[in-house]
mmJSON file of the N, C-alpha and C atoms, coordinates in Angstrom:
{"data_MODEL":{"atom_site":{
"group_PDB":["ATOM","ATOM","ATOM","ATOM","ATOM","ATOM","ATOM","ATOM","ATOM","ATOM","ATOM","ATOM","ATOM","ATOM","ATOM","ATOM","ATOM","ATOM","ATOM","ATOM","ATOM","ATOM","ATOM","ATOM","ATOM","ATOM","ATOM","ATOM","ATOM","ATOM","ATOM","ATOM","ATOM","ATOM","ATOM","ATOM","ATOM","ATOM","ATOM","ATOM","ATOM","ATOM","ATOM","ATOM","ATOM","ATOM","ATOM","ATOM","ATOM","ATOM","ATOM","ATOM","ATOM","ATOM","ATOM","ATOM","ATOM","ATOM","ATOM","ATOM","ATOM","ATOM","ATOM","ATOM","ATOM","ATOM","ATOM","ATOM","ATOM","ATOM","ATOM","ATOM","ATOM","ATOM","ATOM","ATOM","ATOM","ATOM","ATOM","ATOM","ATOM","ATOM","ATOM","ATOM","ATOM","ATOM","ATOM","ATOM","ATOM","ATOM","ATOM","ATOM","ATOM","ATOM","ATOM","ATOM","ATOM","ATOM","ATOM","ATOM","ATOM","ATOM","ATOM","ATOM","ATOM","ATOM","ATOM","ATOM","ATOM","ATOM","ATOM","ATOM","ATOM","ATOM","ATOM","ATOM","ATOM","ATOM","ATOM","ATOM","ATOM","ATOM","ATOM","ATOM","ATOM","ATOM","ATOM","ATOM","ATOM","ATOM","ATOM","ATOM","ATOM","ATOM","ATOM","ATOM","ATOM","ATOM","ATOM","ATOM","ATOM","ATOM","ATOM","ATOM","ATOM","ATOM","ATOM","ATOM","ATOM","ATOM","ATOM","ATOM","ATOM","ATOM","ATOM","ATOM","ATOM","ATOM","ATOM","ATOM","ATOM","ATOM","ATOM","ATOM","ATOM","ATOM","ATOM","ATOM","ATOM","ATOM","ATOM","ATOM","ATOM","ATOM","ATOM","ATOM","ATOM","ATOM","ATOM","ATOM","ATOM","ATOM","ATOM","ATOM","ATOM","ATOM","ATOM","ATOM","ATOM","ATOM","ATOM","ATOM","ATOM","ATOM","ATOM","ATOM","ATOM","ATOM","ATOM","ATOM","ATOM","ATOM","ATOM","ATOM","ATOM","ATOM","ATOM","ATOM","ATOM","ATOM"],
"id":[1,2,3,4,5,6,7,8,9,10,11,12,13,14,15,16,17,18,19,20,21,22,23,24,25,26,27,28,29,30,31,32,33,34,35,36,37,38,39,40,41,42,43,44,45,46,47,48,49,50,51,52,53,54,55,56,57,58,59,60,61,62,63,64,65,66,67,68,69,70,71,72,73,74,75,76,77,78,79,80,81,82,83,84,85,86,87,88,89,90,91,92,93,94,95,96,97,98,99,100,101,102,103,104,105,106,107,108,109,110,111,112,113,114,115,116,117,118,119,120,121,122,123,124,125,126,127,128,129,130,131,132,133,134,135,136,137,138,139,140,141,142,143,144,145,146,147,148,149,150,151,152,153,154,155,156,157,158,159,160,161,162,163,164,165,166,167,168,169,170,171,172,173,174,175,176,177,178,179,180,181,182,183,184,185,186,187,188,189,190,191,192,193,194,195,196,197,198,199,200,201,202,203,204,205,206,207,208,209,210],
"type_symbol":["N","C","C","N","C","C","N","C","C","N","C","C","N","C","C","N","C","C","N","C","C","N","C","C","N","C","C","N","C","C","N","C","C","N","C","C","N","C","C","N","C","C","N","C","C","N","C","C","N","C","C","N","C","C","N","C","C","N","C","C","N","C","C","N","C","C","N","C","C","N","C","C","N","C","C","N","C","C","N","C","C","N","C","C","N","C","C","N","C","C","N","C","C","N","C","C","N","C","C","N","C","C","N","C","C","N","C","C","N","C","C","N","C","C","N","C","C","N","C","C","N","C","C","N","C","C","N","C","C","N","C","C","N","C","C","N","C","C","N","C","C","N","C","C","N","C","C","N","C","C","N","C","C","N","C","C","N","C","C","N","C","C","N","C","C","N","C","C","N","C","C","N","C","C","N","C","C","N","C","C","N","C","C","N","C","C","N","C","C","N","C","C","N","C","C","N","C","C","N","C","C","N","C","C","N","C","C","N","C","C"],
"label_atom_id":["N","CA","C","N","CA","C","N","CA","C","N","CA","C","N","CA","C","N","CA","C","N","CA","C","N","CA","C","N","CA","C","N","CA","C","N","CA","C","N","CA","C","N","CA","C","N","CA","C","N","CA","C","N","CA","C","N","CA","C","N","CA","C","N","CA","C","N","CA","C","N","CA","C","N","CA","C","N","CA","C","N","CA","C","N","CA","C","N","CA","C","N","CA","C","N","CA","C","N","CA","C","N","CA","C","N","CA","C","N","CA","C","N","CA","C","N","CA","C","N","CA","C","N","CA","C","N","CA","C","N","CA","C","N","CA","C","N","CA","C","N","CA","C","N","CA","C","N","CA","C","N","CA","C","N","CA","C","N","CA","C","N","CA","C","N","CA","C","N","CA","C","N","CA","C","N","CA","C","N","CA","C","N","CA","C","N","CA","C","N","CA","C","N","CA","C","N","CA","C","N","CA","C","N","CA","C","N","CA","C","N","CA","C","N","CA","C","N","CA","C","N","CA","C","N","CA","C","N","CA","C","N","CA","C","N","CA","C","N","CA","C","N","CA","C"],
"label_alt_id":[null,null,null,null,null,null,null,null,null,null,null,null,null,null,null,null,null,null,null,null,null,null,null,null,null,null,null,null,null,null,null,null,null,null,null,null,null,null,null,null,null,null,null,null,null,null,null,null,null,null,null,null,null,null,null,null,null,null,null,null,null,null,null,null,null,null,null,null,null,null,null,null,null,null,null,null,null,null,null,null,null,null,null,null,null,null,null,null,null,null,null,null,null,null,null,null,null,null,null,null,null,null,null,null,null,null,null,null,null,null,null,null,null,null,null,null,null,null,null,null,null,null,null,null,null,null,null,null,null,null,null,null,null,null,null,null,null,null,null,null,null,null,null,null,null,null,null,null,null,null,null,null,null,null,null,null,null,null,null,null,null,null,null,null,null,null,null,null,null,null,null,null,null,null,null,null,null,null,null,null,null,null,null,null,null,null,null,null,null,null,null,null,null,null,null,null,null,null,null,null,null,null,null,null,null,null,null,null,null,null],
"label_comp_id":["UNK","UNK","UNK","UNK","UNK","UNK","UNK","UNK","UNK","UNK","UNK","UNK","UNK","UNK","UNK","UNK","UNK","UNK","UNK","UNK","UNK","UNK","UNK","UNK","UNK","UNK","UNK","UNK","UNK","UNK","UNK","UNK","UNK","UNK","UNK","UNK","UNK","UNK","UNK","UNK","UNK","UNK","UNK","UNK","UNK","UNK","UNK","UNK","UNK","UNK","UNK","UNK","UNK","UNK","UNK","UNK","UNK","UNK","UNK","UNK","UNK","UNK","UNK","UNK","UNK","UNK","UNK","UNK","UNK","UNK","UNK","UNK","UNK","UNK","UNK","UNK","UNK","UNK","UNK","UNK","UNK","UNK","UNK","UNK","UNK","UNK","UNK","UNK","UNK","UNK","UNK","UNK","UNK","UNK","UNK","UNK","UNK","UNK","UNK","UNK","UNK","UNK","UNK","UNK","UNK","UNK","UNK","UNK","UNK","UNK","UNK","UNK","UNK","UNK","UNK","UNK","UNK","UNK","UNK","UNK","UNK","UNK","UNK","UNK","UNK","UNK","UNK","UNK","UNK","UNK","UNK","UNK","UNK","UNK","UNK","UNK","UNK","UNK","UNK","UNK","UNK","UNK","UNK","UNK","UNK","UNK","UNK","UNK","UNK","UNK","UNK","UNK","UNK","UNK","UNK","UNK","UNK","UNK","UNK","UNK","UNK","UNK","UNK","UNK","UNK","UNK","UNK","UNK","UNK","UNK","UNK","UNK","UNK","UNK","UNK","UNK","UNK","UNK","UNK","UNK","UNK","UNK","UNK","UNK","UNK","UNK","UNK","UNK","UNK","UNK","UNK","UNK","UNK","UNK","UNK","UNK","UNK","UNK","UNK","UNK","UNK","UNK","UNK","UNK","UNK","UNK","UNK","UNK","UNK","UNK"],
"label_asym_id":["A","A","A","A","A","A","A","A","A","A","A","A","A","A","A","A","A","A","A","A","A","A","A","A","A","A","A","A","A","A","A","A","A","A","A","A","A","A","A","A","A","A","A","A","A","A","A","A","A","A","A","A","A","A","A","A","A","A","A","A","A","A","A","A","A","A","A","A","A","A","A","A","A","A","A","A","A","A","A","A","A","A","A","A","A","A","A","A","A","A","A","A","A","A","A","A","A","A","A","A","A","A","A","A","A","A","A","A","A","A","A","A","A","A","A","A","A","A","A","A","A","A","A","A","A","A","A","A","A","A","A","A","A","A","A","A","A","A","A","A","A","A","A","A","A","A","A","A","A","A","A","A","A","A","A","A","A","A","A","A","A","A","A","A","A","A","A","A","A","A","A","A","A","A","A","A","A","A","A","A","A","A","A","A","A","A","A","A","A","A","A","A","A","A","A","A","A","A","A","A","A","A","A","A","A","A","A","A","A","A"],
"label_entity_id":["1","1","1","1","1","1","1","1","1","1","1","1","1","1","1","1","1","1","1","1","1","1","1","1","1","1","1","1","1","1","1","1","1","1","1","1","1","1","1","1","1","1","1","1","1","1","1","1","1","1","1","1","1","1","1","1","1","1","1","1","1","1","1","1","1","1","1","1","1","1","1","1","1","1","1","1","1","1","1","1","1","1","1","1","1","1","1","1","1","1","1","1","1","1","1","1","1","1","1","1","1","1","1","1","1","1","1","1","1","1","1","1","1","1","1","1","1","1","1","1","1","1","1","1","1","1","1","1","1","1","1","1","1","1","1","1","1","1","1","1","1","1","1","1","1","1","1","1","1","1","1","1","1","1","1","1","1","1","1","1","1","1","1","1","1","1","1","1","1","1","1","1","1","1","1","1","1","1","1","1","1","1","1","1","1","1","1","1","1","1","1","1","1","1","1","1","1","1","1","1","1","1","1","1","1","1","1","1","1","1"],
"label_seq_id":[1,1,1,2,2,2,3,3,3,4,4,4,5,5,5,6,6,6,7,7,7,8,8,8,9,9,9,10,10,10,11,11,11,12,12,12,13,13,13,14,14,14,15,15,15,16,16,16,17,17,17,18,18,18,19,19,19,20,20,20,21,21,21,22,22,22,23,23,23,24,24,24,25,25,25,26,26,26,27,27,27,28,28,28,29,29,29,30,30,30,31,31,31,32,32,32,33,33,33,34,34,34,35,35,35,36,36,36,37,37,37,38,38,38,39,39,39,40,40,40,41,41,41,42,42,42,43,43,43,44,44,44,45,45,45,46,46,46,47,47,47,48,48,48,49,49,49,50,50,50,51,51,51,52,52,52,53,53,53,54,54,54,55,55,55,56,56,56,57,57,57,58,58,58,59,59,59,60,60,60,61,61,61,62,62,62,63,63,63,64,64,64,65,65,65,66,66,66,67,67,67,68,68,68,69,69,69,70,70,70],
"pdbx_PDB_ins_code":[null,null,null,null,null,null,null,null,null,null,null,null,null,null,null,null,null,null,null,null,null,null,null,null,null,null,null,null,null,null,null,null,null,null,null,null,null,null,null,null,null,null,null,null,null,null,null,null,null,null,null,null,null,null,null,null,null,null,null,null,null,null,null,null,null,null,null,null,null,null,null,null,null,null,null,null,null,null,null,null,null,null,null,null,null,null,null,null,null,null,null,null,null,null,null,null,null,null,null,null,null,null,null,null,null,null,null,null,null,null,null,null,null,null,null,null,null,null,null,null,null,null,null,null,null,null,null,null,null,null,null,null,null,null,null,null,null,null,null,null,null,null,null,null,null,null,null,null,null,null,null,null,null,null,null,null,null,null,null,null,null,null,null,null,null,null,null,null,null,null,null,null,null,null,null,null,null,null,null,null,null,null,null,null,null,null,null,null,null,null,null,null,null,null,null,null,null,null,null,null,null,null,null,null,null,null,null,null,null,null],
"Cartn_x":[115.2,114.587,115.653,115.717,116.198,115.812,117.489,116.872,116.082,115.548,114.042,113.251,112.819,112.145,111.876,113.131,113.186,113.335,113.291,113.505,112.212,112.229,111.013,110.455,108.797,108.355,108.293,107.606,107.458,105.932,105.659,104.064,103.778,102.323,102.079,102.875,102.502,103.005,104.481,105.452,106.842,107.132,106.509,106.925,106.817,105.323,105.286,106.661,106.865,107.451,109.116,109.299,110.409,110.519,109.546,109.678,109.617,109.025,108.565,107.035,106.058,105.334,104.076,102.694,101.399,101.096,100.597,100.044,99.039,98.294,97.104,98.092,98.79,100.005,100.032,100.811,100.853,99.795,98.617,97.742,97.21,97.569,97.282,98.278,99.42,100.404,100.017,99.861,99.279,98.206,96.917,96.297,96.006,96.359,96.636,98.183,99.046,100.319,101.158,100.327,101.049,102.42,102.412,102.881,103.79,104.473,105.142,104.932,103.354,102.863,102.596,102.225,101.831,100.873,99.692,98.413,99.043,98.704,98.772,97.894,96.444,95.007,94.694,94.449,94.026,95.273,96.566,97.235,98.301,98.258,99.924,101.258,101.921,103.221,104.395,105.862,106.327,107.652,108.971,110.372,110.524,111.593,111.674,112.673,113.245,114.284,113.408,112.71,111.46,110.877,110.271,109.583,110.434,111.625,112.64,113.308,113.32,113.973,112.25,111.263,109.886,109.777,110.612,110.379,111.073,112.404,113.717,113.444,112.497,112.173,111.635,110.82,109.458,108.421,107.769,106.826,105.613,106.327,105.098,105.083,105.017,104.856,104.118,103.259,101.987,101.189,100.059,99.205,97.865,98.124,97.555,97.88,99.262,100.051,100.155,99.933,100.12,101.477,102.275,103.092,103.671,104.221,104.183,105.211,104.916,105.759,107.231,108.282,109.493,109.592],
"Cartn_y":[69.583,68.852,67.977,66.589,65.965,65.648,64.895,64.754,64.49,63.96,62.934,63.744,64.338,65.821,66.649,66.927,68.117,67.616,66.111,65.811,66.459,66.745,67.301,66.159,66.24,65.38,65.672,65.213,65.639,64.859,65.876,66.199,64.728,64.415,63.558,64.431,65.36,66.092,65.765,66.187,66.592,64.648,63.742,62.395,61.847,62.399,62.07,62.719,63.693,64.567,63.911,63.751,63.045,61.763,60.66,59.639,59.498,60.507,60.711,59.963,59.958,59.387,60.327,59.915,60.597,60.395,61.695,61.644,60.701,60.337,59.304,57.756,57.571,56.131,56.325,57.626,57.158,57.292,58.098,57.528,56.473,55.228,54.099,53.438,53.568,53.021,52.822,54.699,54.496,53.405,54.049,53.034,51.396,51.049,49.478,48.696,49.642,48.979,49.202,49.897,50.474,51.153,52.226,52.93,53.602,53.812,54.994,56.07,56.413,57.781,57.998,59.431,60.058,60.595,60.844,61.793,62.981,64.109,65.253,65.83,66.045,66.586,65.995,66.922,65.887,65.654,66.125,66.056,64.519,64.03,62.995,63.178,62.658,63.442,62.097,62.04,60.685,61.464,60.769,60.815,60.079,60.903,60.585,59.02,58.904,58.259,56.695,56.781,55.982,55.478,56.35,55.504,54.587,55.424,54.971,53.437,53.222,52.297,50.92,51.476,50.547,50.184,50.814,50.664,49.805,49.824,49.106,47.741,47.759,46.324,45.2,45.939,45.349,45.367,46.324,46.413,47.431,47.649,48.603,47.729,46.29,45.479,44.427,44.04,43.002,42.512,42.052,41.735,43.523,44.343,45.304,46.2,46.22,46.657,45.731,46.979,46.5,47.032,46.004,45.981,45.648,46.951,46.319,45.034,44.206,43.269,43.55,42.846,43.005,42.528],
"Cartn_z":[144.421,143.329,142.661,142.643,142.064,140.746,140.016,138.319,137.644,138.828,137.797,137.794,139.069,138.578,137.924,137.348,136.744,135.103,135.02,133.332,132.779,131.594,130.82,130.037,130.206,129.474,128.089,127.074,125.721,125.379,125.069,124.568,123.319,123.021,121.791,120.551,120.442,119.238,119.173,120.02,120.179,119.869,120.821,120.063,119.232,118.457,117.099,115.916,115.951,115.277,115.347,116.815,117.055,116.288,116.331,115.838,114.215,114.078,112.493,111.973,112.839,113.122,112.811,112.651,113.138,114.497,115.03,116.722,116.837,115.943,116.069,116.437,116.078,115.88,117.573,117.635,119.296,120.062,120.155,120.8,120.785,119.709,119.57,120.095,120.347,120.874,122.61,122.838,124.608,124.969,124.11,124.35,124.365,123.428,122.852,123.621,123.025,123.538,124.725,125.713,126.605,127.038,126.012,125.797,126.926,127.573,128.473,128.492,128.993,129.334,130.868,131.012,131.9,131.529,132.016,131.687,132.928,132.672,132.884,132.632,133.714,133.503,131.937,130.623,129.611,128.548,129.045,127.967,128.595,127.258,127.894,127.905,128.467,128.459,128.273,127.877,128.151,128.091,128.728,128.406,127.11,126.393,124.83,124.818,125.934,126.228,126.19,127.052,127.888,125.997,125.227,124.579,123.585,123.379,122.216,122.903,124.47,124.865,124.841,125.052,124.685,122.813,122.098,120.871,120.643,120.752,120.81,121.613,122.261,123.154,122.49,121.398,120.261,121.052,121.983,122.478,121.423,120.311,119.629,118.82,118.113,117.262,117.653,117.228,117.496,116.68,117.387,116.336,116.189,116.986,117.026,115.892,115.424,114.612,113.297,112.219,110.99,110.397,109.829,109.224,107.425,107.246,105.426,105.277,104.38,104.447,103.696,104.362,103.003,102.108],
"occupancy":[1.0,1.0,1.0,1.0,1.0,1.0,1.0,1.0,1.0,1.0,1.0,1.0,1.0,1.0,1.0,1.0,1.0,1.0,1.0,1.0,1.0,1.0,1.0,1.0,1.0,1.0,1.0,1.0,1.0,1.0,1.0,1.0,1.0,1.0,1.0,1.0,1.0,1.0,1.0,1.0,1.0,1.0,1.0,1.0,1.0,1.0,1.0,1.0,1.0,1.0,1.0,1.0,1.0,1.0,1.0,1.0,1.0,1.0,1.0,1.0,1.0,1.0,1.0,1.0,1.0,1.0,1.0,1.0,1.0,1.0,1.0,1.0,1.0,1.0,1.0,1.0,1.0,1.0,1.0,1.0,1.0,1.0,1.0,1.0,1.0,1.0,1.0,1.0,1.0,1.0,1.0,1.0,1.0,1.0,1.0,1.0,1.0,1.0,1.0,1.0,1.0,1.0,1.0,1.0,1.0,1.0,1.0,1.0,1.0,1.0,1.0,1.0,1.0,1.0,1.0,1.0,1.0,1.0,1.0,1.0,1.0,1.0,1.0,1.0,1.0,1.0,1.0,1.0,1.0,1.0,1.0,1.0,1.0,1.0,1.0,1.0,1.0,1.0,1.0,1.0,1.0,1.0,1.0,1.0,1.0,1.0,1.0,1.0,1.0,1.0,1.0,1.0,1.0,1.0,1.0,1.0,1.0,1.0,1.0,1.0,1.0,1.0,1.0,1.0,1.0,1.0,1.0,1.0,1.0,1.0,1.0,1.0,1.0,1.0,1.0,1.0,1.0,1.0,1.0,1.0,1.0,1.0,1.0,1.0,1.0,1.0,1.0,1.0,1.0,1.0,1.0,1.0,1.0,1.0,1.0,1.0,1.0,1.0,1.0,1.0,1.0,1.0,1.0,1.0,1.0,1.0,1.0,1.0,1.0,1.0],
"B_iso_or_equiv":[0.0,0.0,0.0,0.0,0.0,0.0,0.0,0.0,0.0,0.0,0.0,0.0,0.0,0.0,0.0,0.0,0.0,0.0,0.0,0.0,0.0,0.0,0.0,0.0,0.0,0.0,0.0,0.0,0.0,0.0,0.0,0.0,0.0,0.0,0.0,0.0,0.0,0.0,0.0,0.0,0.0,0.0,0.0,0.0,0.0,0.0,0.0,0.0,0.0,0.0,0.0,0.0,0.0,0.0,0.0,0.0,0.0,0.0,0.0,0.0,0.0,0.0,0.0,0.0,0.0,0.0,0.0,0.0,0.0,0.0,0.0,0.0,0.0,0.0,0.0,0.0,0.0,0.0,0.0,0.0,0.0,0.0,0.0,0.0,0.0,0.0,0.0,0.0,0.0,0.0,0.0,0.0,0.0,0.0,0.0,0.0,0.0,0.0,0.0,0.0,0.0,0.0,0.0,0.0,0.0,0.0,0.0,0.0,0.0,0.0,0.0,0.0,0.0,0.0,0.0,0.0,0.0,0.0,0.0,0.0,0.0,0.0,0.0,0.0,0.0,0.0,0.0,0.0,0.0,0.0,0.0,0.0,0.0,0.0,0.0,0.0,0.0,0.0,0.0,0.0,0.0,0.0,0.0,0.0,0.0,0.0,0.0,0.0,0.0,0.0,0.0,0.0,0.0,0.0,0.0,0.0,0.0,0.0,0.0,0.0,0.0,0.0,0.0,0.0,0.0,0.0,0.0,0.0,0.0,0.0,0.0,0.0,0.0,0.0,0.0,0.0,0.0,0.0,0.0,0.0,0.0,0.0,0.0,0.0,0.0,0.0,0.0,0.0,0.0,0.0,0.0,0.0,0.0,0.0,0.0,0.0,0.0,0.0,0.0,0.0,0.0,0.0,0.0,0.0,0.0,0.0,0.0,0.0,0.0,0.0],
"pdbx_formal_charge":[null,null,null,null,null,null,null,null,null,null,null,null,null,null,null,null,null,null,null,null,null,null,null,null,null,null,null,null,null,null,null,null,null,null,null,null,null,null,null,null,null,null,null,null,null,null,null,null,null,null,null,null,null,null,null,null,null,null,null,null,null,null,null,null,null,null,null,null,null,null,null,null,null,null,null,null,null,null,null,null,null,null,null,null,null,null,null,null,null,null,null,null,null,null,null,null,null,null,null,null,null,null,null,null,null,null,null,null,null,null,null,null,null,null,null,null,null,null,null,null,null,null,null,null,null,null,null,null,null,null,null,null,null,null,null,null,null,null,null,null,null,null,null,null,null,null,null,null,null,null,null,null,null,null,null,null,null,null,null,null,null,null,null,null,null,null,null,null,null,null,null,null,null,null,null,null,null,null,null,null,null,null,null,null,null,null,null,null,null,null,null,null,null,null,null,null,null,null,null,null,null,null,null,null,null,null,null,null,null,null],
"auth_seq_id":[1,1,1,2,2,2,3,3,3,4,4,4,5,5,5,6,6,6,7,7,7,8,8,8,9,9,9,10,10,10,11,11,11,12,12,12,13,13,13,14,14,14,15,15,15,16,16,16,17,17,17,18,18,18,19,19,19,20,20,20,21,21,21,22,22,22,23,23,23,24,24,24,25,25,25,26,26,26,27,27,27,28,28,28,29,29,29,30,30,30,31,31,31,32,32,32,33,33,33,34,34,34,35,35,35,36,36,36,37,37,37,38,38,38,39,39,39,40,40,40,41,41,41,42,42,42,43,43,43,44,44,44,45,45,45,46,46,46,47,47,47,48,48,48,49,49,49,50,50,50,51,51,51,52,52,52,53,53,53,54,54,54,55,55,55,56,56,56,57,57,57,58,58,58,59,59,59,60,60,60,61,61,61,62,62,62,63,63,63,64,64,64,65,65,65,66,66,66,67,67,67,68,68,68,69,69,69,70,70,70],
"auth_comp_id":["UNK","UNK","UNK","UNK","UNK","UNK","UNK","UNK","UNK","UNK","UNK","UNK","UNK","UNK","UNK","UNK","UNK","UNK","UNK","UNK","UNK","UNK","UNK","UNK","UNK","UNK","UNK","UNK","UNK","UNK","UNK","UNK","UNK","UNK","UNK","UNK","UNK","UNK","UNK","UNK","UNK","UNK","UNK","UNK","UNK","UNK","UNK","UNK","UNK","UNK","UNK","UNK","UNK","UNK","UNK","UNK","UNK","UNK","UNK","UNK","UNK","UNK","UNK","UNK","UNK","UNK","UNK","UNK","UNK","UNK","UNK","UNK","UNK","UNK","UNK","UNK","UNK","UNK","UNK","UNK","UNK","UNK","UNK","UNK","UNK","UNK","UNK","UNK","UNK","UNK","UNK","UNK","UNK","UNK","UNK","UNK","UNK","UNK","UNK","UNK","UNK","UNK","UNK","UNK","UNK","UNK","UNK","UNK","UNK","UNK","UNK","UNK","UNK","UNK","UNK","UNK","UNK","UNK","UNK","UNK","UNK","UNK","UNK","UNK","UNK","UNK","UNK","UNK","UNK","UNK","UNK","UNK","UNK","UNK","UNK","UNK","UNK","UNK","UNK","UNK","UNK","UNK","UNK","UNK","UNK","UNK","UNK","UNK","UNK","UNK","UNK","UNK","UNK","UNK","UNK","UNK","UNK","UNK","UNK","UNK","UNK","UNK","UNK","UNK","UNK","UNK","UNK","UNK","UNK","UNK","UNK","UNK","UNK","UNK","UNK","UNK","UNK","UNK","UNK","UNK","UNK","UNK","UNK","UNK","UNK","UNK","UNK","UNK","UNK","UNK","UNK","UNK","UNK","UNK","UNK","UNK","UNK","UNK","UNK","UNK","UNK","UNK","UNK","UNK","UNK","UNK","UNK","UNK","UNK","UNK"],
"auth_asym_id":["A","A","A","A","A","A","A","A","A","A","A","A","A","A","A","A","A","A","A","A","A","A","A","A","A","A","A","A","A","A","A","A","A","A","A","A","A","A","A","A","A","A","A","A","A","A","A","A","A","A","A","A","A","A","A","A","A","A","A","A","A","A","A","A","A","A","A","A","A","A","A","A","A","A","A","A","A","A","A","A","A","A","A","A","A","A","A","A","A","A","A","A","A","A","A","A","A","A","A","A","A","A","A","A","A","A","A","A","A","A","A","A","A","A","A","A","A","A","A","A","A","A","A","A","A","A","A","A","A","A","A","A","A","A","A","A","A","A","A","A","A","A","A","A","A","A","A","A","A","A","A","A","A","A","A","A","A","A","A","A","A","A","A","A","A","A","A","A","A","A","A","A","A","A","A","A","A","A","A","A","A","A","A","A","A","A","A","A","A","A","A","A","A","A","A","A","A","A","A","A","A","A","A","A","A","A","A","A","A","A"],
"auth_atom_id":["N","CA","C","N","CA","C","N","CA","C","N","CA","C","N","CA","C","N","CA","C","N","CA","C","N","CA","C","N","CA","C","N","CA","C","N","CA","C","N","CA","C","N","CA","C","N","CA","C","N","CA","C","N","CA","C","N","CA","C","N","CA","C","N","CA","C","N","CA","C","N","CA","C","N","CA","C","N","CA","C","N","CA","C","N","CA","C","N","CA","C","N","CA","C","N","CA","C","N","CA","C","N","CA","C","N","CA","C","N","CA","C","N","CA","C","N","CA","C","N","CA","C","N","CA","C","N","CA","C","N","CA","C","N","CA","C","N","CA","C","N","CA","C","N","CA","C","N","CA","C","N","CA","C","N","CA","C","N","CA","C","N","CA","C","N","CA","C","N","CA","C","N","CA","C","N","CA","C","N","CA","C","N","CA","C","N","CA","C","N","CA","C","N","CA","C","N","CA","C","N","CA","C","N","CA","C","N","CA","C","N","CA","C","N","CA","C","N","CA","C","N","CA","C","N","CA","C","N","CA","C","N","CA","C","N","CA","C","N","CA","C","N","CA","C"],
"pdbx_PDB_model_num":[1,1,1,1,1,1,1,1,1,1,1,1,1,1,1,1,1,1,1,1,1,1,1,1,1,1,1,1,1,1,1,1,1,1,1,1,1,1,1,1,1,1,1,1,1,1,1,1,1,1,1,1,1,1,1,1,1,1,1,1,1,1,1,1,1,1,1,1,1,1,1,1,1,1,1,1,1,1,1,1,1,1,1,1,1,1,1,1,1,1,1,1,1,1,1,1,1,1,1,1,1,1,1,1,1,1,1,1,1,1,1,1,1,1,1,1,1,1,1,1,1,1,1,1,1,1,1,1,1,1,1,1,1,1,1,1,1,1,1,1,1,1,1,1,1,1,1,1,1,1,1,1,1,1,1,1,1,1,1,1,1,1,1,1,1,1,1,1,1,1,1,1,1,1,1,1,1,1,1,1,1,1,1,1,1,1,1,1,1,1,1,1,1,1,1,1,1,1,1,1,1,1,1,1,1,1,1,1,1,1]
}}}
């Protein structure tokens, strides 16, 4: 089994929590913004690495996304 294998995914919960986020945000993220998931029968799954490097891209900012102003 190689590394990629064996990396662990992290659950909606575990990325919300990580990000400091609500789980609803990222299921809106998967869905709408194409998010870096895996479905896994009904649960999703993602590398923490994977979403933080899609965040950092500005791929979770749009017109889908509301933002407070500065």
């Amino acid at each position: 089994m190689d590394d990629a294998t064996r990396e662990r995914r992290a659950s909606v919960d575990e990325i919300a929590k990580y990000l400091g986020i609500k789980r609803h945000m990222v299921y809106g993220w998967i869905e709408r913004k194409n998010m870096p998931a895996h479905r896994l029968g009904s649960l999703w799954k993602s590398r923490k690495e994977d979403v933080v490097d899609w965040i950092r891209d500005g791929q979770a900012t749009g017109p889908n996304v509301s933002r407070k102003p500065r």
